[in-house]
C-alpha positions in Angstrom: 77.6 117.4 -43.2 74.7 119.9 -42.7 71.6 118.8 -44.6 71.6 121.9 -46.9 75.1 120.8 -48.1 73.9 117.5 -48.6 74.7 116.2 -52.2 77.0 119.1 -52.9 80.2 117.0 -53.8 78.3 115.3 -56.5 76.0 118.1 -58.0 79.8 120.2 -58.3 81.0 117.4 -59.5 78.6 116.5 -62.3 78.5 120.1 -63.3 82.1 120.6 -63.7 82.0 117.2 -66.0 79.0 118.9 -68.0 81.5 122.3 -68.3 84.6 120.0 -69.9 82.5 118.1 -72.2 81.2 121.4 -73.6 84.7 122.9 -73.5 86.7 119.6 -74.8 83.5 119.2 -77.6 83.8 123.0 -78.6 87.3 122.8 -79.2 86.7 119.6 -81.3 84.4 121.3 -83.9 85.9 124.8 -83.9 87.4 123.9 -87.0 84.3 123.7 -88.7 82.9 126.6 -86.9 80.3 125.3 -84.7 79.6 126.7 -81.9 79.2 124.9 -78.5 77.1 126.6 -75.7 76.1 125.6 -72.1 73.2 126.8 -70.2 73.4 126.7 -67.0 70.4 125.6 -64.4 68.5 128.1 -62.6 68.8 128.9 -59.3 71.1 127.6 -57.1 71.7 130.8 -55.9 74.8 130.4 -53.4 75.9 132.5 -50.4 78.6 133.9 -52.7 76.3 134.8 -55.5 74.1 136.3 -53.4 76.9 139.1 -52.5 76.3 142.6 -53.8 78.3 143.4 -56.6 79.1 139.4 -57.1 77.4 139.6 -61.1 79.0 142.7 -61.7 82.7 141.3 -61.2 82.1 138.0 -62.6 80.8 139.7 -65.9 84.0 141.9 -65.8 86.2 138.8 -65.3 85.1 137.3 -68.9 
């Protein structure tokens, strides 16, 4: 594995974990309307978000 990809597995892994734990505790206190919000680190700017156009469709996917 390349040294720039180095550590990838985990930090995809521990950020997917951090996503469900928001997800599975919004669902939990819907009912009493509160709100559960992520914010996500900054940059970490992959090659895939760095395509033109790449914001533009993932804001038009939500």
């Amino acid at each position: 594995m390349a040294s720039s990809k180095a550590g990838a597995h985990a930090y995809i892994a521990a950020k997917r974990a951090l996503v469900g734990l928001m997800q599975v505790l919004a669902n939990e206190y819907a009912s009493d309307m509160i709100r559960v919000n992520t914010i996500p680190e900054p940059g970490g700017r992959t090659v895939r978000a760095r395509k033109p156009g790449y914001g533009l469709r993932a804001r038009s996917c939500r």
